[in-house]
N, C-alpha and C positions, 0 to 999 in steps of 0.2 A: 524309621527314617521319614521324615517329613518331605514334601512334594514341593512347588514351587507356588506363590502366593496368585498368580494369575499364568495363566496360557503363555506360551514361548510369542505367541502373534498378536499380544494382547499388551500395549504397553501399557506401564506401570502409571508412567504420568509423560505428559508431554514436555519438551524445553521452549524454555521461553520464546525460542526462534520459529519451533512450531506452532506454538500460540499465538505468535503473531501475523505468521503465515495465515492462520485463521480467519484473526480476526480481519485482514486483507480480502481473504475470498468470501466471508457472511456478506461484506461490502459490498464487492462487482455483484454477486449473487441479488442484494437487494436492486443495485440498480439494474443486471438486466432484463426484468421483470418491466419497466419502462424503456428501456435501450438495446434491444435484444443483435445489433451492430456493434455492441460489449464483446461477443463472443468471439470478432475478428479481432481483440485487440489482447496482446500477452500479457498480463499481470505479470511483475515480479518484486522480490523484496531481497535489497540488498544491503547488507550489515550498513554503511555510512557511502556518503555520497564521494566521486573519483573526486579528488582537486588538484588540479594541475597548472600552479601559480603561473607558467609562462603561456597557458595556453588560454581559448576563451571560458575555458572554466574555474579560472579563477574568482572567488565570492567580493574581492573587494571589500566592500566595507556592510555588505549584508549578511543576513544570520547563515547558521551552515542551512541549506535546503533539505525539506522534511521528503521532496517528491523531484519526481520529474517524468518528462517522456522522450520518448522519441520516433518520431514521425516513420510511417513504412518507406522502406525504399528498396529496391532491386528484390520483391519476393520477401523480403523479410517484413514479419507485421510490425505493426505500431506498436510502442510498449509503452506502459508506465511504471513506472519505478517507486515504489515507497520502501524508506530508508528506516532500518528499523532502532538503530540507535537515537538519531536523533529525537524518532518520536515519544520512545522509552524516557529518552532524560528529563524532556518535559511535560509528564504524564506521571503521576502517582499511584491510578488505581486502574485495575482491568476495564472498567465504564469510562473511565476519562482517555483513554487509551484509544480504544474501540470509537469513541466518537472523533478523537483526532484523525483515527485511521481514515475512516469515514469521510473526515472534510478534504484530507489529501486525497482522497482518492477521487472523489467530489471533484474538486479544483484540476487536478492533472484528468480525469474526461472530458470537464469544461475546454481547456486548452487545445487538447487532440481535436475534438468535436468543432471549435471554433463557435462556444455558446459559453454566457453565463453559469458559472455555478447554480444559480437559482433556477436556470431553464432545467439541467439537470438533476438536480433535485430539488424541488419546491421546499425543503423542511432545511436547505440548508442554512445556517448562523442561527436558527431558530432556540440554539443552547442556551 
């Protein structure tokens, strides 16, 4: 009788949704090494962005959004949001992926923080 090819605690391979979880947290991780006011703020990653044509999140005539945040209020932290479909469909390869991750996550701190992209991270659009 043969045994099992790895540990029961040991996964096999990861899903893409955990991979991309990832590649979200190598991100905050690099910038809070500069930002270390990163760690008051909740990352999360949600399949596709809510849309709700009557209300004020409807896109109009803009692309569906890669990210988003939303500001702390009553005890709850600030968050940002990275959407993992959309950034999957326009991304081919795990480096192209990981660097979009990057620039959304880039862009939605700039936002929160109320600073350029470039103030927080120097190397950003540098692709």
């Amino acid at each position: 009788m043969r045994g099992p090819v790895a540990p029961p605690q040991v996964p096999l391979s990861a899903s893409r949704a955990e991979v991309f979880a990832d590649l979200v947290q190598d991100s905050v991780e690099r910038l809070e090494r500069r930002w270390p006011q990163l760690s008051d703020i909740e990352f999360m990653v949600l399949e596709v962005p809510r849309f709700d044509p009557a209300g004020d999140e409807g896109w109009g005539d803009e692309a569906v959004p890669l990210g988003g945040t939303t500001p702390a209020h009553e005890g709850s932290p600030a968050r940002v949001i990275v959407y993992r479909r959309p950034v999957e469909i326009r991304t081919k390869s795990r480096d192209e992926r990981a660097a979009l991750v990057h620039e959304v996550v880039v862009e939605q701190v700039a936002e929160l923080l109320g600073l350029t992209p470039e103030t927080v991270d120097p190397r950003y659009g540098e692709d």
